[in-house]
C-alpha positions as a printed NumPy array, in Angstrom:
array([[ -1.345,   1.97 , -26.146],
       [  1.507,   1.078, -29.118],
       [  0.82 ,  -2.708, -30.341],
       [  3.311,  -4.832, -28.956],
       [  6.734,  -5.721, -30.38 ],
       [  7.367,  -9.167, -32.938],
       [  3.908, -10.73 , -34.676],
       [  1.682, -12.573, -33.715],
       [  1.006, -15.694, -36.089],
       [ -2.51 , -15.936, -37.671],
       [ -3.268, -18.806, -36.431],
       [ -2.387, -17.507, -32.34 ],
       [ -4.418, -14.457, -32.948],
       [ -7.682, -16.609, -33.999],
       [ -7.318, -18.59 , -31.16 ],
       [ -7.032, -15.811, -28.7  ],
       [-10.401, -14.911, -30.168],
       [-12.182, -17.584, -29.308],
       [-10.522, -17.155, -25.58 ],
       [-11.973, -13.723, -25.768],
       [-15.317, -13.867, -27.701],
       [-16.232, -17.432, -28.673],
       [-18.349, -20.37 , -26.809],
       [-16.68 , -22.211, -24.591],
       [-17.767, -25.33 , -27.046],
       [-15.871, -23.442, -29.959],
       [-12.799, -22.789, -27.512],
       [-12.661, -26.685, -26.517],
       [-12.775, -27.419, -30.574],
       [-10.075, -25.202, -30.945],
       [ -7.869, -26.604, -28.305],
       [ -7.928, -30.009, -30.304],
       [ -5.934, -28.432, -32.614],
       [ -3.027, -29.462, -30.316],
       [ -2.237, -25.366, -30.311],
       [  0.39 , -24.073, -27.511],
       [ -1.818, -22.77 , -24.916],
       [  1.207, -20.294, -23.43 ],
       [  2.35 , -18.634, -26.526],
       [  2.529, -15.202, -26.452],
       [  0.479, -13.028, -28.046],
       [ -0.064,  -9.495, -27.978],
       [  2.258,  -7.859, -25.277],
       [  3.091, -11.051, -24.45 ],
       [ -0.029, -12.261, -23.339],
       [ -0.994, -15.641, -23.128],
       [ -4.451, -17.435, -23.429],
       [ -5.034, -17.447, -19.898],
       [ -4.491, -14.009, -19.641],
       [ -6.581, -13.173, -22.525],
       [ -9.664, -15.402, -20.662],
       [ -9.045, -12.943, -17.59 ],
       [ -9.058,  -9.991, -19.566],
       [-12.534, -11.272, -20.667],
       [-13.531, -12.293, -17.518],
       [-14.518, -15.854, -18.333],
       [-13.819, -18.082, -15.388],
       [-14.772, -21.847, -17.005],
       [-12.601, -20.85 , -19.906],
       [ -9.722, -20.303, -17.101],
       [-10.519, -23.5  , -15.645],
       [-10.483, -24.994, -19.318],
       [ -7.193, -23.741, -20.426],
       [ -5.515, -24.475, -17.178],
       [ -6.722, -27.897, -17.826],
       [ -4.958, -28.103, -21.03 ],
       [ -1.686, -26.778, -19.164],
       [ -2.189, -23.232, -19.1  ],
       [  0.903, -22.24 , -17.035],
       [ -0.625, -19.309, -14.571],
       [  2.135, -18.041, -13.609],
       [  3.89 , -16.962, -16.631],
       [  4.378, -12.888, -17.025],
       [  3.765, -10.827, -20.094],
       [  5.403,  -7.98 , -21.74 ],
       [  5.678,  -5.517, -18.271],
       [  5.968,  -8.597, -15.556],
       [  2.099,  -9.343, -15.037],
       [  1.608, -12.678, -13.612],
       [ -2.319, -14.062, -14.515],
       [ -3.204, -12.929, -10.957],
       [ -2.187,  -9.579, -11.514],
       [ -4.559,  -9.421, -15.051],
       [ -7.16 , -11.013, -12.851],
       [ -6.679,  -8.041,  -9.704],
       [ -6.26 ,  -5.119, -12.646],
       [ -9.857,  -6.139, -14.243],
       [-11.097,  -6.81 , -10.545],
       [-12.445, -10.015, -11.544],
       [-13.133, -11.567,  -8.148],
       [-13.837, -15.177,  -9.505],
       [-10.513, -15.446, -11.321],
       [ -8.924, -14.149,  -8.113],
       [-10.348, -16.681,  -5.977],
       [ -9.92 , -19.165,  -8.383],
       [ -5.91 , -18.482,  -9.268],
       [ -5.708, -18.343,  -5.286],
       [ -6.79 , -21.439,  -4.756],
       [ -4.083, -22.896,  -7.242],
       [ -1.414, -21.253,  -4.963],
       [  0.374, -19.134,  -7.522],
       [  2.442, -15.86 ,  -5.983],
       [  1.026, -12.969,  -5.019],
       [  3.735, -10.672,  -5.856],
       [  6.362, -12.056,  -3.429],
       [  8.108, -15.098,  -5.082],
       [  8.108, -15.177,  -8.347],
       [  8.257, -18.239, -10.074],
       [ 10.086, -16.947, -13.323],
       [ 12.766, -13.912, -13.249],
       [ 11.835, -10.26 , -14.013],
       [ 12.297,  -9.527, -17.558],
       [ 13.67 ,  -6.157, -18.062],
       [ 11.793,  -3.857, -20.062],
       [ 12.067,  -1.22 , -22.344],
       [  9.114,   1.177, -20.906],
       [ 10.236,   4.294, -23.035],
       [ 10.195,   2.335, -26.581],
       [  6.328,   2.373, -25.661],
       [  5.791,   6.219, -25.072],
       [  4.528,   8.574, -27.285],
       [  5.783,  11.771, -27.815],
       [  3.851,  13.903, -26.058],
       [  3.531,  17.975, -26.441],
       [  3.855,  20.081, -23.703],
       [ -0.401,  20.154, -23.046],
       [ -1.807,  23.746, -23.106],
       [ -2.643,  24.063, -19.347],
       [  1.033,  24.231, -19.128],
       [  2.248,  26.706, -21.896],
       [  2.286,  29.935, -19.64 ],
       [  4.079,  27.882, -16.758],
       [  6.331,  26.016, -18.657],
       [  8.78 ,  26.673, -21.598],
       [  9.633,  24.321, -24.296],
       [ 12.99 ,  23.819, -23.443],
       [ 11.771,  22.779, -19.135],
       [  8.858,  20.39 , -20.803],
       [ 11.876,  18.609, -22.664],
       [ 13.606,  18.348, -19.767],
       [ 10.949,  17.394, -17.582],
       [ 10.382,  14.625, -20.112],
       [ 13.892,  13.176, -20.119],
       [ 13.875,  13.469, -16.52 ],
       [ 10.541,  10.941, -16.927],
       [ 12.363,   8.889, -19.405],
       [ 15.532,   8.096, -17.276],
       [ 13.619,   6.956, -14.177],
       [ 11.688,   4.943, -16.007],
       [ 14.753,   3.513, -18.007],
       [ 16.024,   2.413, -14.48 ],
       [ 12.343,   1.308, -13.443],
       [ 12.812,  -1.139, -16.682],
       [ 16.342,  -2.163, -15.607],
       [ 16.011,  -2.974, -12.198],
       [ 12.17 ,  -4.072, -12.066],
       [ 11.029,  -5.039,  -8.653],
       [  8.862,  -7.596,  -7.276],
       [  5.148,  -5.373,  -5.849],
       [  2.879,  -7.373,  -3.84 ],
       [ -0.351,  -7.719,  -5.976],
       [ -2.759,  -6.163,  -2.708],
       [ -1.115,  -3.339,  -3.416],
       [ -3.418,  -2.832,  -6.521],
       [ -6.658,  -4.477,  -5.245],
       [ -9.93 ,  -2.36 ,  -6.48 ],
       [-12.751,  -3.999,  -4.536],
       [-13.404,  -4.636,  -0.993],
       [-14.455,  -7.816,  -2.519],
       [-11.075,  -8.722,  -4.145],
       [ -8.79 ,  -7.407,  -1.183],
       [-10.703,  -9.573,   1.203],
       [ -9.595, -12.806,  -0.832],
       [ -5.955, -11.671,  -0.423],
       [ -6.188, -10.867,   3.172],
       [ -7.638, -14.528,   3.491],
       [ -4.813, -15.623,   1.288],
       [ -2.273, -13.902,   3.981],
       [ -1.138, -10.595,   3.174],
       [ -1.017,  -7.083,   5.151],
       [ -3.757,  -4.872,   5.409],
       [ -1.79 ,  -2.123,   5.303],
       [ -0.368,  -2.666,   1.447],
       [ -3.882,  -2.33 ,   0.027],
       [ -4.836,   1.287,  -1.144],
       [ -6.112,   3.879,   1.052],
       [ -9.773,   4.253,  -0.845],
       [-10.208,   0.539,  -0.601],
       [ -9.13 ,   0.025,   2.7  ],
       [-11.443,   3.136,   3.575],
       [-14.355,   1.446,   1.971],
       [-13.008,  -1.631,   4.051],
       [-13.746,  -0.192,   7.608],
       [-16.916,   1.344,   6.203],
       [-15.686,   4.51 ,   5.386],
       [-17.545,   5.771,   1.998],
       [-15.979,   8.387,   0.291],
       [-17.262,  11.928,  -1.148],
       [-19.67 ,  14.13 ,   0.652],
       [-19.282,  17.501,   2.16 ],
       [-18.279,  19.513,   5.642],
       [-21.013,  19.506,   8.441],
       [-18.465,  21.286,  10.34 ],
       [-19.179,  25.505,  10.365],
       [-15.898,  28.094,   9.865],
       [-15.867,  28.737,  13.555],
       [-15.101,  24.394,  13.582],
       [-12.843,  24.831,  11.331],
       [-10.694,  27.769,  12.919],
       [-11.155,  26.411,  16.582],
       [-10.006,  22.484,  15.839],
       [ -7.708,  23.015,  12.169],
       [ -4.44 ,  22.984,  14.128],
       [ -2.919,  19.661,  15.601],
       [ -2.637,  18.739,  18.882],
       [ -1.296,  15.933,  21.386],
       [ -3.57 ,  14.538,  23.701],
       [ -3.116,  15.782,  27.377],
       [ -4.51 ,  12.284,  29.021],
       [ -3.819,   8.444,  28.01 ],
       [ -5.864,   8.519,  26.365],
       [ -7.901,  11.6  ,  25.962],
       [-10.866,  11.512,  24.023],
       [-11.245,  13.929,  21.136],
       [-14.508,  14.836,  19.731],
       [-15.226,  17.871,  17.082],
       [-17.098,  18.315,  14.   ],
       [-13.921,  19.242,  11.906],
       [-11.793,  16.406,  12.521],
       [-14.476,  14.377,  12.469],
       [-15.123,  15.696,   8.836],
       [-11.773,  14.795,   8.222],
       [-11.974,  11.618,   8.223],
       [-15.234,  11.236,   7.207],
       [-14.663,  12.819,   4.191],
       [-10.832,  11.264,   3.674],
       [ -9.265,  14.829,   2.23 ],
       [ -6.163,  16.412,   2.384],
       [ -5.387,  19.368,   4.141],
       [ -5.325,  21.675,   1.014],
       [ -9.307,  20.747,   0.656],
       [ -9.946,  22.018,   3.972],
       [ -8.103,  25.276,   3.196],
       [ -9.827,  25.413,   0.226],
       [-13.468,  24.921,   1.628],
       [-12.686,  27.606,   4.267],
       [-11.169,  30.072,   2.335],
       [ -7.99 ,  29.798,   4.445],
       [ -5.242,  31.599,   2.493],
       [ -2.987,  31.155,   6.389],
       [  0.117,  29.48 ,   4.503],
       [  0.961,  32.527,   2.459],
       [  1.045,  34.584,   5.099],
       [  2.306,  32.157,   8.303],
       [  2.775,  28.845,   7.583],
       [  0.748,  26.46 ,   9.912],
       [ -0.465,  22.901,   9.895],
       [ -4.157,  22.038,   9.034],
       [ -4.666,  18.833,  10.789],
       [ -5.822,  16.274,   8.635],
       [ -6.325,  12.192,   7.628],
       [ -4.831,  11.801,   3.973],
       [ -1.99 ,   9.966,   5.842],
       [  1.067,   7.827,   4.652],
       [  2.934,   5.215,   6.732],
       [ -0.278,   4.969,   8.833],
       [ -0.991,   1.41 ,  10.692],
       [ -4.82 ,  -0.159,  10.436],
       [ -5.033,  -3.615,  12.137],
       [ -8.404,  -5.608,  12.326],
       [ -9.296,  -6.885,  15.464],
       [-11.052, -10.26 ,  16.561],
       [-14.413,  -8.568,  17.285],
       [-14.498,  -6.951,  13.778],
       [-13.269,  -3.477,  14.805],
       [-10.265,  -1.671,  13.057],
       [ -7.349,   0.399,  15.237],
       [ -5.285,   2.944,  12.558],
       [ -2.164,   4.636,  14.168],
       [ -0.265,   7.783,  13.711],
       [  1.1  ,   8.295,  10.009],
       [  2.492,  11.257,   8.179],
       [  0.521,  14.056,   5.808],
       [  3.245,  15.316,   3.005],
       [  6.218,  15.864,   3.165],
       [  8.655,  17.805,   4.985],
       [  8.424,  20.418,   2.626],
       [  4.763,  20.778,   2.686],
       [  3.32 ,  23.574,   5.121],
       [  0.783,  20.722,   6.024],
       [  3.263,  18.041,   7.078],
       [  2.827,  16.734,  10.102],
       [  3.497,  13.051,  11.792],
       [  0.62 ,  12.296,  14.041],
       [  0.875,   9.81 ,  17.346],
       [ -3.595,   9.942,  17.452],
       [ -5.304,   6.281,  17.372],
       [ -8.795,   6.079,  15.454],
       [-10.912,   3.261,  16.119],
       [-13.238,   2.06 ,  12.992],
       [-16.167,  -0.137,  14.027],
       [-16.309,  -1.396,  10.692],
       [-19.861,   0.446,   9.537],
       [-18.618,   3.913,   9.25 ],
       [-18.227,   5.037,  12.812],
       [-15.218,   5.833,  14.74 ],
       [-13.836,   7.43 ,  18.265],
       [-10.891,   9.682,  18.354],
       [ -8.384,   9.519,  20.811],
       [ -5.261,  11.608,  21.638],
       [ -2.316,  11.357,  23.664],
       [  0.659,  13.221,  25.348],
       [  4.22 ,  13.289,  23.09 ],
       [  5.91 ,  11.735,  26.335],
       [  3.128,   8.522,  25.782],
       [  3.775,   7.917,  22.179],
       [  5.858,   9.718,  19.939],
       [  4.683,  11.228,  16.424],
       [  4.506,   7.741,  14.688],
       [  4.529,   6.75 ,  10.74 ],
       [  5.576,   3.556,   8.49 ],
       [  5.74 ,   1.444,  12.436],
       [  3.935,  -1.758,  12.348],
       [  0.772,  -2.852,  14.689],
       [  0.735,  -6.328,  15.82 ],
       [ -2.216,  -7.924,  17.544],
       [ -0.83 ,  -9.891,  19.979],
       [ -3.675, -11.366,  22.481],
       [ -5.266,  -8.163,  24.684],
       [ -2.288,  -5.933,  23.333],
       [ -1.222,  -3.855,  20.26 ],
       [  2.045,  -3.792,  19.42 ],
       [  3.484,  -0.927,  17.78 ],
       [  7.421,  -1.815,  16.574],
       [  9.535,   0.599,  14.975],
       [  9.12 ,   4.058,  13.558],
       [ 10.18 ,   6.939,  10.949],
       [  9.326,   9.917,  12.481],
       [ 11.104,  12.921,  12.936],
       [ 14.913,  13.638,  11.825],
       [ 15.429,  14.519,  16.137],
       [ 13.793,  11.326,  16.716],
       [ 15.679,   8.681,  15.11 ],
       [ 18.533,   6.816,  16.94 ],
       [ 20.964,   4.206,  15.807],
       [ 21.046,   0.838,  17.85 ],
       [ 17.159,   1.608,  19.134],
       [ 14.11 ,  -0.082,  18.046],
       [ 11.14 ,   1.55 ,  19.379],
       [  8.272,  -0.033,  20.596],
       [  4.93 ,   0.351,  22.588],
       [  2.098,  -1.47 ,  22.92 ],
       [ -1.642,  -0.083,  22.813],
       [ -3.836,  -2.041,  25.486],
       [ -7.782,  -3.168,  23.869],
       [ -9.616,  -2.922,  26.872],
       [ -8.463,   0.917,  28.129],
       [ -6.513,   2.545,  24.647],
       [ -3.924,   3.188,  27.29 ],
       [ -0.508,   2.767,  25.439],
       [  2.714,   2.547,  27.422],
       [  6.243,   2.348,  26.246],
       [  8.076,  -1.097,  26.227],
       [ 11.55 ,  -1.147,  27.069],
       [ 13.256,  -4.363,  25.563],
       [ 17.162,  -5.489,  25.095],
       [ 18.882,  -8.25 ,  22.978],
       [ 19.93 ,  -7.594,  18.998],
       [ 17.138,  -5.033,  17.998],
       [ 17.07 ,  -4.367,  14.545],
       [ 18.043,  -0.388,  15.415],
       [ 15.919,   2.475,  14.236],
       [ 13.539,   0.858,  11.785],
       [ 10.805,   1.508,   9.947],
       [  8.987,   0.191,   6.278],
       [  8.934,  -3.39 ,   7.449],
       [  6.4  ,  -6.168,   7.886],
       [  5.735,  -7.913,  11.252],
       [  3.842, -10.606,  12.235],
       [  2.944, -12.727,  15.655],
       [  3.535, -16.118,  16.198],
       [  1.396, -17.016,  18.944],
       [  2.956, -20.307,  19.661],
       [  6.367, -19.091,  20.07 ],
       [  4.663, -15.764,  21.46 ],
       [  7.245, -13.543,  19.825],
       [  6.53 , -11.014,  16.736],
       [  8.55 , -11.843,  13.731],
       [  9.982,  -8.665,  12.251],
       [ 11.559,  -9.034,   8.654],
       [ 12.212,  -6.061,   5.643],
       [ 12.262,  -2.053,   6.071],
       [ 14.834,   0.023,   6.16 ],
       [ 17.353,   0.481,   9.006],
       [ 19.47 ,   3.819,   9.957],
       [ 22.778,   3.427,  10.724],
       [ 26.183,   5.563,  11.425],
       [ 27.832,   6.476,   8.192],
       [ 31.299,   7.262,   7.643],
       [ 30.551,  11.294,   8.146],
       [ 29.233,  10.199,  11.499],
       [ 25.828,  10.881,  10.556],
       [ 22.559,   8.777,  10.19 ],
       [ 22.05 ,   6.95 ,   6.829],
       [ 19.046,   4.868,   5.847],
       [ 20.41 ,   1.634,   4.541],
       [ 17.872,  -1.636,   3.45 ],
       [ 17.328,  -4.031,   6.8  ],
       [ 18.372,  -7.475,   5.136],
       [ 17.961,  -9.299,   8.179],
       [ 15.413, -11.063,  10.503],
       [ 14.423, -10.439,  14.11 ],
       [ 11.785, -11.82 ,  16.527],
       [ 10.882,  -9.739,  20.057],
       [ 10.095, -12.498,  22.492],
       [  6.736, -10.829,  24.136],
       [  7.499, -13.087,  27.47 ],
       [ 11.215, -11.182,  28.042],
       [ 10.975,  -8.157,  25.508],
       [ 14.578,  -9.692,  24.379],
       [ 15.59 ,  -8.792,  20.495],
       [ 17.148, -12.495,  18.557],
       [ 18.875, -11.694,  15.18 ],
       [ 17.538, -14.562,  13.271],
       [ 21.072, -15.337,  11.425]])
């Protein structure tokens, strides 16, 4: 990585060396020097940050004594938490936690823009790529890089910090702290529910060929039981593995789906007794011959075992990037992306899952919905008994009288006693 931009004095640079390698007895002599515990150093980092890096808790506790300011970004917008999650340093987590500082949703100080591309190298086109690839399509592919990450630097958004937990550890600090399962990353929330990752097939060819293609259920629910997508999840590959491990060259001759469990836009909600309920979600995209939205529900019981179960199109729809609330003896499951012939303008979908019989059943609700939404956060308020719905994106009627995804900038609650909709203006 390119040193960072402007010098760093002398006498900064020894002191973030005693952050990072000296006693803490040397680092309180040096903090009588009456030096500014925030300046920036190297890509803008401060001493705080540099303790983090180091993974020294009591000289965190130290410097924020002597009015380390943890919320403070350096040179690419990284808070002291978000140091502390990259290094997966579950002490400085707990500890920055415990002061209250954002998690990646309020900033304290405004996003600085930055200039990502004045820290690339240039970058040959690598060898792998010389018989695919000219010069002149490497260039391009390389401005093409450059511009998106021009706008990245100009328009720099805020990213909730769970989003880039390593550790089971660390994510359970942030889910105690308040934020969505569903915004950590898949291998950690895998490893969450009990799910290790690696290993190989137990299931045989004939598995493979009999149970490789999706299916609905045909009761609610019906319970589904093979080797192969058993494997699948077990295992937590894509569908090109499978292909792969079979020998299954099928696409090039007739496209058709391989059913699999590398999802995106999947739900997983933790229940009260320590199980896990993950919904639906999408493999690829559209494009893909694998893509497929599902409408299955798996339920984890935390230590690496699971049930299957399936139902009819009619029951639930193919479901991805919907929301799962636990509400009491039900799940809720608001909104939806789904397919193109799916969506509908003005219609909120929602059913609810029930935890005693996996039956799910569609709800039929009125009032302001938020209309065919999907992306967003929800959450139940079990005073009010309504689920708060807030964020995602919204499709609408455009002026050529077709759908358009446009942000959802408002808030909505579905009162669970009435199903009625409130826009929360």
């Amino acid at each position: 990585m390119p040193e960072s931009k402007g010098k760093v004095s002398e006498e900064l640079a020894r002191f973030h060396g005693t952050v990072e390698s000296g006693s803490l007895k040397e680092l309180k002599q040096a903090l009588k020097s009456g030096i500014d515990v925030n300046a920036p150093g190297h890509f803008e980092r401060t001493a705080l940050m540099v303790a983090i890096a180091a993974k020294e808790l009591e000289k965190m506790k130290l410097l924020i004594e002597h009015g380390a300011d943890s919320e403070l970004t350096a040179a690419f917008n990284e808070t002291a938490l978000r140091h502390a999650v990259e290094v997966d340093f579950a002490d400085g987590v707990r500890f920055l936690l415990g002061l209250g500082v954002d998690r990646g949703y309020h900033p304290k100080y405004p996003l600085k823009k930055v200039d990502y591309v004045s820290y690339l190298p240039e970058v040959g086109i690598p060898e792998g790529l010389k018989e695919v690839l000219s010069e002149e399509e490497w260039k391009e592919s390389i401005e093409e890089g450059r511009e998106s990450m021009t706008e990245l630097g100009r328009n720099p958004k805020v990213e909730p910090m769970i989003s880039d937990v390593q550790s089971v550890s660390v994510l359970r600090l942030f889910l105690e702290a308040g934020d969505d399962l569903n915004q950590a990353p898949t291998e950690v929330k895998r490893a969450y529910v009990g799910m290790s990752n690696g290993g190989d097939f137990q299931s045989s060819l004939e598995d493979y060929r009999k149970h490789k293609s999706p299916r609905y259920g045909i009761r609610n629910p019906e319970r589904i039981d093979n080797l192969f997508w058993r494997d699948m999840i077990r295992l937590g590959c894509n569908a090109d593995a499978a292909r792969q491990r079979f020998n299954d060259a099928e696409p090039l001759r007739k496209p058709g789906v391989v059913w699999c469990y590398d999802r995106f836009g999947s739900s997983l909600t933790q229940l009260e007794d320590g199980r896990f309920v993950q919904i639906g979600g999408e493999h690829e995209d559209y494009y893909d011959p694998d893509f497929y939205i599902y409408n299955d529900v798996v339920i984890h019981d935390g230590k690496g075992n699971f049930q299957i179960y399936g139902y009819p199109q009619e029951v639930l729809p193919p479901t991805d990037f919907h929301t799962a609330t636990l509400a009491r003896e039900w799940l809720y499951i608001v909104g939806c992306l789904g397919y193109l012939e799916q969506r509908q303008e003005g219609r909120t979908p929602v059913y609810r899952l029930k935890l005693e019989s996996w039956e799910i059943e569609a709800v039929k609700t009125s009032g302001d919905m938020p209309s065919w939404l999907h992306g967003h956060h929800s959450k139940y308020d079990a005073k009010k008994n309504v689920i708060h719905v807030a964020g995602g994106d919204i499709h609408v009627i455009g002026e050529d009288a077709d759908l358009q995804i446009v942000p959802n900038d408002e808030q909505f609650e579905l009162d669970l006693s009435s199903f009625q909709w409130r826009n929360l203006k």
